[in-house]
C-alpha positions in Angstrom: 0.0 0.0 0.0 1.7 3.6 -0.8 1.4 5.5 2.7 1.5 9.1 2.5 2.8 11.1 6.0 1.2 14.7 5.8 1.6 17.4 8.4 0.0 21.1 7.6 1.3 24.6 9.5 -1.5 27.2 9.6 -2.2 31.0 10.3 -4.5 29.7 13.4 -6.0 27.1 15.2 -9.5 27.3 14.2 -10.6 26.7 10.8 -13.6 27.5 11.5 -13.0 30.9 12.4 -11.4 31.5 8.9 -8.4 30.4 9.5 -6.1 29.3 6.6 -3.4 26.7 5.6 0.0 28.1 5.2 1.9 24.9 4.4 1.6 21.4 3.0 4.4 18.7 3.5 4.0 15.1 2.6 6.8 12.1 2.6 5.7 9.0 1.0 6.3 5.8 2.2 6.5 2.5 0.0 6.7 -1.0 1.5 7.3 0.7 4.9 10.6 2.5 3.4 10.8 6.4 3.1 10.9 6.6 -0.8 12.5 10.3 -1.2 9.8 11.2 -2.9 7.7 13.9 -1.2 5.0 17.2 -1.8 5.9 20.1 0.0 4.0 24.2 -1.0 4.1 27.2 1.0 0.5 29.4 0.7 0.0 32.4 0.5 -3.6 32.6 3.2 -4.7 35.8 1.7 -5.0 37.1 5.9 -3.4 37.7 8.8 -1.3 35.4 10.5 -1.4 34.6 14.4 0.9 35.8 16.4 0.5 32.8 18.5 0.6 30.6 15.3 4.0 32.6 14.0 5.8 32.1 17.1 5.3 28.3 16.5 6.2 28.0 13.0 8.3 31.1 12.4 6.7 31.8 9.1 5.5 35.5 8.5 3.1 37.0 6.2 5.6 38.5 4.4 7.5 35.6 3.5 4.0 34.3 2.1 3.7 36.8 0.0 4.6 35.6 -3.0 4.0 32.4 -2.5 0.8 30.3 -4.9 -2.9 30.0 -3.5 -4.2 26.7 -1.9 -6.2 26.9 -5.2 -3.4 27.2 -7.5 -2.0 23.8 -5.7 -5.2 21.9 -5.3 -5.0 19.3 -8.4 -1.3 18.7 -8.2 -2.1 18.1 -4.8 -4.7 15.7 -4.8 -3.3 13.7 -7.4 0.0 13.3 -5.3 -2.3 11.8 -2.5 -5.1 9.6 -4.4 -6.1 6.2 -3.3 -2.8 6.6 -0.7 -3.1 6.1 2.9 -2.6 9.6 4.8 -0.8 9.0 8.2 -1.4 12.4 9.8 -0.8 13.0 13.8 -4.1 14.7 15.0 -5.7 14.0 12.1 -9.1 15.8 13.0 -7.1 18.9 13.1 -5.6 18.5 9.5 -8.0 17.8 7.7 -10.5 20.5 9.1 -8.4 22.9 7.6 -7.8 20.9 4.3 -11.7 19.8 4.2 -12.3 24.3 4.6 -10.2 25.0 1.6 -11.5 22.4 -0.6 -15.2 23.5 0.7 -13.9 27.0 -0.3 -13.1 26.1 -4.2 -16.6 23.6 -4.5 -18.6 21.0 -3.8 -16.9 18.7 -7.2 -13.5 18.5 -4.6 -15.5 17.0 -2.3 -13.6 16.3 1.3 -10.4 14.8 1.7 -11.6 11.3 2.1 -13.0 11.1 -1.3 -9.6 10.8 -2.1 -7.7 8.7 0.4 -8.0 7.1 3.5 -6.5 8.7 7.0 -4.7 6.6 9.5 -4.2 9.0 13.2 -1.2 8.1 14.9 -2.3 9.8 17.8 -5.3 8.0 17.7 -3.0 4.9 17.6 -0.2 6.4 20.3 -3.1 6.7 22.7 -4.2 3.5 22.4 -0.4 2.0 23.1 0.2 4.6 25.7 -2.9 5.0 27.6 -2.4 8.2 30.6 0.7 9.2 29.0 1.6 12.7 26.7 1.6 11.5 23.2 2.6 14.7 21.2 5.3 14.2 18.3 7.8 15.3 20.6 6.9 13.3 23.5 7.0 10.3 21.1 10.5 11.1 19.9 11.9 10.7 22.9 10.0 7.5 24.3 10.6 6.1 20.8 14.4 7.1 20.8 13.9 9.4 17.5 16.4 12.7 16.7 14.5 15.0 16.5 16.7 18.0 17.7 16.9 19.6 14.7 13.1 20.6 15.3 13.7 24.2 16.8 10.4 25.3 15.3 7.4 23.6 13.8 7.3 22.8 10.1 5.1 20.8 7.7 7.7 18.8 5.5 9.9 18.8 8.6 7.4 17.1 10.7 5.9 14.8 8.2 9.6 13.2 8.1 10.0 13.2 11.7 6.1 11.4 11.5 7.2 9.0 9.3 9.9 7.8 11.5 7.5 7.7 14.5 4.9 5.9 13.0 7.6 3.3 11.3 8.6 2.7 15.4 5.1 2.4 16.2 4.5 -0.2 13.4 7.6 -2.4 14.0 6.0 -5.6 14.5 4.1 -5.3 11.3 7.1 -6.7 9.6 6.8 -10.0 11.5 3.4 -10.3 10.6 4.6 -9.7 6.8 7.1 -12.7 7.8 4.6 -14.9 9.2 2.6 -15.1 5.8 5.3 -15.6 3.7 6.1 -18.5 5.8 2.7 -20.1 5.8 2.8 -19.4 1.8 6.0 -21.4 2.2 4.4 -24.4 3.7 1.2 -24.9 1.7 3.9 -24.7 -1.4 5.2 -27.2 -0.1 2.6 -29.3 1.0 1.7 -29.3 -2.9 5.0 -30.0 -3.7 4.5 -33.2 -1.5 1.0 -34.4 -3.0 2.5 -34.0 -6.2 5.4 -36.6 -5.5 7.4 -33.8 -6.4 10.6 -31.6 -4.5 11.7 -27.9 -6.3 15.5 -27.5 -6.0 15.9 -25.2 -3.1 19.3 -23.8 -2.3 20.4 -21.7 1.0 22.4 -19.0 1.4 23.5 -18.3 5.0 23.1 -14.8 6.3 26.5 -12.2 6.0 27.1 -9.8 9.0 25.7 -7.0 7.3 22.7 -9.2 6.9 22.5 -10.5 10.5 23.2 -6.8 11.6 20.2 -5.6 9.9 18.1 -8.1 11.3 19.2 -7.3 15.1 19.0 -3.8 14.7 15.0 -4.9 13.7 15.0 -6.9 16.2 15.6 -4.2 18.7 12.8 -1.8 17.0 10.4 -4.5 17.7 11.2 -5.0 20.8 11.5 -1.5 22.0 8.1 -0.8 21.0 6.5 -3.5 22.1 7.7 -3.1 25.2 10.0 -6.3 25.8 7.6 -8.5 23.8 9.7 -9.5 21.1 9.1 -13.3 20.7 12.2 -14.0 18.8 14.1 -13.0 21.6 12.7 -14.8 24.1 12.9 -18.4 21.5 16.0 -20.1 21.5 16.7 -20.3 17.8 16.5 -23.7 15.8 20.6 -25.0 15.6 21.8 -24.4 11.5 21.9 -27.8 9.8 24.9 -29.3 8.7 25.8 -28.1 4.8 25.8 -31.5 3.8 22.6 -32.1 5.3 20.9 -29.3 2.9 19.3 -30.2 -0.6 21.1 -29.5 -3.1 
């Protein structure tokens, strides 16, 4: 599924109340891997900007100037996101303000779920973290995640630090992934078996930058599950002998 990680920056916190969207950032994710692609626009609000909302982002009114109308964006922009999955972190808020301006151009843009679905992984923090402060930052450092480099908020900038979050948040979902393809595995070769037939198979041990990989997985998993990491609590199965392999 192609994941899209959005985050928005805004001249206010109340759409509304007229507020406006200021910037758009989105990373996309493919197979669970950051794929450099991305969608990133200033806007220019056509208003005022909070001072409240300025201290927090840093960007002026001035600097917007210039800058295209949500309208002038809107196409390129929803054909960047169509039939993804949006991960957005206090998704309600997001997509109040993108749901306004789409509202503001006519009823044939419909809302923003016409044209994707939205996965909230505050929604999602909240449910792993139950009693306990779940903002982006708060994340970061319960997840282990840089974030330093964040003095002040921005879209593009927080929809990479998102990505990495929700990637944490999701690291058993590669074990699931594993768990099918093993299954597959064994019906395959149940066939194989009914048909009086064996498929070569050969194996290639893993190299340390392999078996590296894997721990450094490992230890995602484990750190946000909490310590529940089956595969380190199993004793793994001894390697056969090679001249106990098929050949």
């Amino acid at each position: 599924m192609r994941q899209i990680v959005l985050d928005t920056e805004t001249t206010g916190l109340e759409a509304a109340r007229g507020h406006r969207l200021i910037e758009l950032g989105c990373v996309e994710l493919l197979a669970r891997r950051v794929s450099g692609s991305h969608f990133h626009r200033y806007l220019n609000p056509e208003r005022d900007i909070d001072a409240g909302a300025q201290a927090v982002h840093g960007i002026s009114i001035e600097f917007l100037a210039d800058k295209p109308r949500f309208a002038d964006v809107v196409d390129e922009f929803l054909a960047y996101i169509k039939g993804a999955e949006l991960i957005i972190h206090n998704a309600a808020f997001d997509i109040g303000f993108i749901d306004a301006e789409l509202a503001r151009l006519g009823p044939q843009y419909g809302r923003l779920t016409d044209h994707a679905t939205v996965l909230d992984t505050l929604a999602m923090a909240r449910e792993m973290y139950p009693g306990q402060r779940n903002s982006l930052d708060a994340l970061c450092k319960r997840l282990d995640i840089d974030n330093s480099h964040r003095e002040l908020h921005g879209a593009l900038l927080d929809a990479e630090i998102l990505a990495d979050v929700y990637l944490a948040l999701t690291a058993g979902q590669g074990a699931l992934d594993f768990a099918v393809e093993v299954e597959t595995t064994q019906v395959q070769a149940t066939a194989y078996s009914a048909m009086g037939e064996r498929p070569t198979v050969r194996v290639r041990l893993a190299d340390a930058a392999e078996l590296a990989a894997h721990e450094r997985r490992l230890a995602g998993i484990d750190k946000a599950s909490k310590g529940a990491c089956v595969w380190r609590r199993v004793e793994p199965a001894p390697m056969p002998a090679p001249e106990a392999l098929p050949a």
